[in-house]
Residue, then its C-alpha position, 0 to 999 in steps of 0.5 A: x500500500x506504501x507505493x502509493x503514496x509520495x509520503x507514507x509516514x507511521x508517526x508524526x509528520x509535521x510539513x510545508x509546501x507541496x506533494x504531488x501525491x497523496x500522504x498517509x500519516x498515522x499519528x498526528x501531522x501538522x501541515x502548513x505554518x501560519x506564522x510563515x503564512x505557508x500552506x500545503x498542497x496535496x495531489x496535485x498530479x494524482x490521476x482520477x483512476x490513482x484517487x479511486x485506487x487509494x483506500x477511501x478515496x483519500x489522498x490524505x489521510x490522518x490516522x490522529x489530530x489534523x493541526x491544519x493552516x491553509x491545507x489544499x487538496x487538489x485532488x481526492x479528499x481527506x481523512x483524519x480523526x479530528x480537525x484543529x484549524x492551526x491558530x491564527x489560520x486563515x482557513x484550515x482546509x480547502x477541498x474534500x473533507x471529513x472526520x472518520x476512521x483511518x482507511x489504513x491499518x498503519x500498525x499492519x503496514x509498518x510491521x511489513x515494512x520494517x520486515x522486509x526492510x530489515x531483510x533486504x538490508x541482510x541481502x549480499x551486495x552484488x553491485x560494486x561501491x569504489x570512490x572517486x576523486x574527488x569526494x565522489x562514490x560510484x556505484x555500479x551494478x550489472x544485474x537485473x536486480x542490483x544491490x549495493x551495501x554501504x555505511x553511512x559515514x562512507x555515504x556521507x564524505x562522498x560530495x557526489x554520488x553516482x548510480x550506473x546499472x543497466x538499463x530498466x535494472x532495478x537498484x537497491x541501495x542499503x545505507x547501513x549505520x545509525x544516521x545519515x546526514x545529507x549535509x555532513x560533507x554537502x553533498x551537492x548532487x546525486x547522477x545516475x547514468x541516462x543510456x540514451x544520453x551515454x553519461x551520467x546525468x544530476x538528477x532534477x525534476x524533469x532531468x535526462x530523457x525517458x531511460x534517466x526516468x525509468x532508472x530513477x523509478x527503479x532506485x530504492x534507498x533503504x535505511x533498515x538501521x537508521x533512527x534519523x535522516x537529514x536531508x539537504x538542498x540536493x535533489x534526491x532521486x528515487x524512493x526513500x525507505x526508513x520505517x523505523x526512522x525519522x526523515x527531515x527534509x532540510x532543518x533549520x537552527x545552529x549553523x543556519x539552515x539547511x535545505x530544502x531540497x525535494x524527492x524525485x519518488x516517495x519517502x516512507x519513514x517513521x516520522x517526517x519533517x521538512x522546512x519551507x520550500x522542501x516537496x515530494x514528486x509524485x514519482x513512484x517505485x516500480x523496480x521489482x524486489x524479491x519477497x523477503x519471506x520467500x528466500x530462493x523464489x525467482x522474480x516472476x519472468x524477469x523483464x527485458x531492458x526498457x526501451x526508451x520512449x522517444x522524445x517527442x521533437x519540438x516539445x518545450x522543456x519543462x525542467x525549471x532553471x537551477x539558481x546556483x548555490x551560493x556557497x557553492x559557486x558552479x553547483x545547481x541548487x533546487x529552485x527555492x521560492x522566496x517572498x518575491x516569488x509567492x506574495x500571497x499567503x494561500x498556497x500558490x496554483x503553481x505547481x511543477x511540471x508534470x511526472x507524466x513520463x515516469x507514471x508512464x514507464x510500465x510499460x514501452x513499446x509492446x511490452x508490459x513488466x511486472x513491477x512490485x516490491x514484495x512486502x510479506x503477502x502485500x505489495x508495493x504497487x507502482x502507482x495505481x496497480x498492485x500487481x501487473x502480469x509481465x507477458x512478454x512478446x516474441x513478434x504476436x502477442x501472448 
């Protein structure tokens, strides 16, 4: 049920700004800051068949108290236990709402999640991890199911990571350690290889062409050991798994702030912070997992590398301009809006160009893959759908 959400959270959530998908919270969950006069905006590119598929039809929903300060929900409705309009709001929720009993058993959810977590993150490496100068860490995979094993404080140094396995491969990454701060050496980008470009590409939101995309669906981050995740102004990509850990997109307080950043996929965790500007992207996970009990099961008739769609010629290009870090000259930084940007107080119509292209990968060409991340006896589905059965063709179809 987690893959369905852009931010599926066990605990306690307390956000600004923006998701492009539904969010799930099971505790209590704070959205918007009327004292920054920020809201926040929900499933802005949530499909009508991706609503319908979500349990009840919410695209939020709150298994405790709802603390709300302009909360708009674009698409679906929301849920929650009980509503408390934030003091000094100018209005608590904007769209669908209702007071009512979780639709999500969040208990049997993150039981699941923290099993299979745990078992992958005992999975041997079968990807290699080398360093490069300077302060950048490769990892490298030629599998169709890649997994790659590395410590937290390795993670940490590295001021650039990069990603290389086949195309339409599937990538695991254990981060094994106790925390893992983003920051610690400013990482300042995360590239992962585009095969129709022949090179490495820094992720942003509309980055590298249709094989960059698929590569970015299919990057799972998991962090079975970690109790904190701090995240910093770089644009991650891929889905981030931490279900017994607190997630904070950016921070602020000694040393300044940092962040905000966004995920280019979902982040499943424990608890969820964020600062002001920092969003998740309605880009989910749609590699294919082994299920962790049931050791020695092989993927059901692994699929054949994607080809890529090719772009359409003439099409503008979305992908918003990078403003430069200005502590790190020559280095992209995520847009971050400021005051000049967004004079009105009510969260902003404007939203980021749309994911249509990864929420398209399922399938390329004549061919239809069966993409799930086994969780026991669920799944996480990619999108809407929680299994799709990969018929493979050779010249008539099956």
């Amino acid at each position: 049920m987690a893959g369905q959400y852009a931010e599926f959270v066990a605990e306690s959530s307390r956000r600004v700004s923006d998701s492009e998908g539904a969010v799930a919270i099971g505790g209590d969950a704070a959205l918007g800051d009327p004292e920054r006069k920020e809201g926040f905006s929900i499933g802005s590119r949530l499909s009508g068949s991706e609503v319908s598929a979500l349990p009840g039809g919410a695209s939020l929903v709150v298994g405790g108290e709802l603390t709300a300060n302009q909360v708009v929900i674009k698409r679906g409705k929301a849920v929650y236990q009980k509503l408390i309009e934030a003091p000094g709001a100018s209005f608590a929720i904007d769209g669908p709402h209702q007071a009512g009993p979780s639709p999500i058993d969040f208990a049997k959810e993150f039981s699941q999640l923290r099993s299979s977590s745990s078992a992958w993150g005992e999975l041997a490496a079968t990807g290699t991890v080398r360093s490069e100068q300077p302060d950048t860490l490769v990892l490298e995979g030629d599998q169709r199911f890649n997994v790659f094993s590395v410590q937290a404080a390795e993670l940490e140094k590295a001021r650039h990571i990069k990603i290389k396995v086949p195309l339409g491969a599937t990538a695991l990454v254990n981060v094994l350690g106790s925390s893992y701060n983003m920051h610690a050496n400013a990482t300042y980008g995360v590239s992962l290889w585009d095969h129709t470009a022949g090179r490495y590409v820094q992720d942003d939101y509309q980055a590298g062409s249709d094989a960059f995309k698929s590569a970015r669906s299919k990057l799972l981050w998991n962090f079975p050991q970690a109790t904190k995740v701090l995240k910093n102004y770089t644009s991650w990509p891929g889905t981030i798994l931490a279900p017994n850990t607190s997630v904070a997109l950016g921070r602020t307080g000694q040393g300044g702030e940092v962040g905000p950043g966004h995920v280019n996929g979902s982040v499943i965790a424990k608890e969820m912070t964020s600062i002001s500007g920092a969003e998740t992207h309605h880009m989910s996970f749609r590699g294919c997992i082994p299920d962790p009990e049931k050791p020695g099961k092989p993927d059901p008739e692994t699929p054949d590398p994607e080809t890529p769609t090719p772009e359409k010629p003439g099409t503008p290009d979305p992908e918003r301009p990078e403003k430069p870090d200005p502590e790190k000259p020559g280095t992209p930084s995520p847009d971050r809006p400021g005051p000049e940007d967004n004079p009105d107080p009510e969260p902003s119509e404007q939203h980021s160009p749309s994911a249509a292209p990864v929420g398209n990968l399922a399938s390329t060409g004549g061919d239809s893959m069966l993409l799930y991340m086994g969780l026991g006896g669920s799944m996480i589905a990619a999108g809407t759908l929680l299994a799709i059965r990969y018929a493979k063709r050779r010249g008539t179809s099956q």
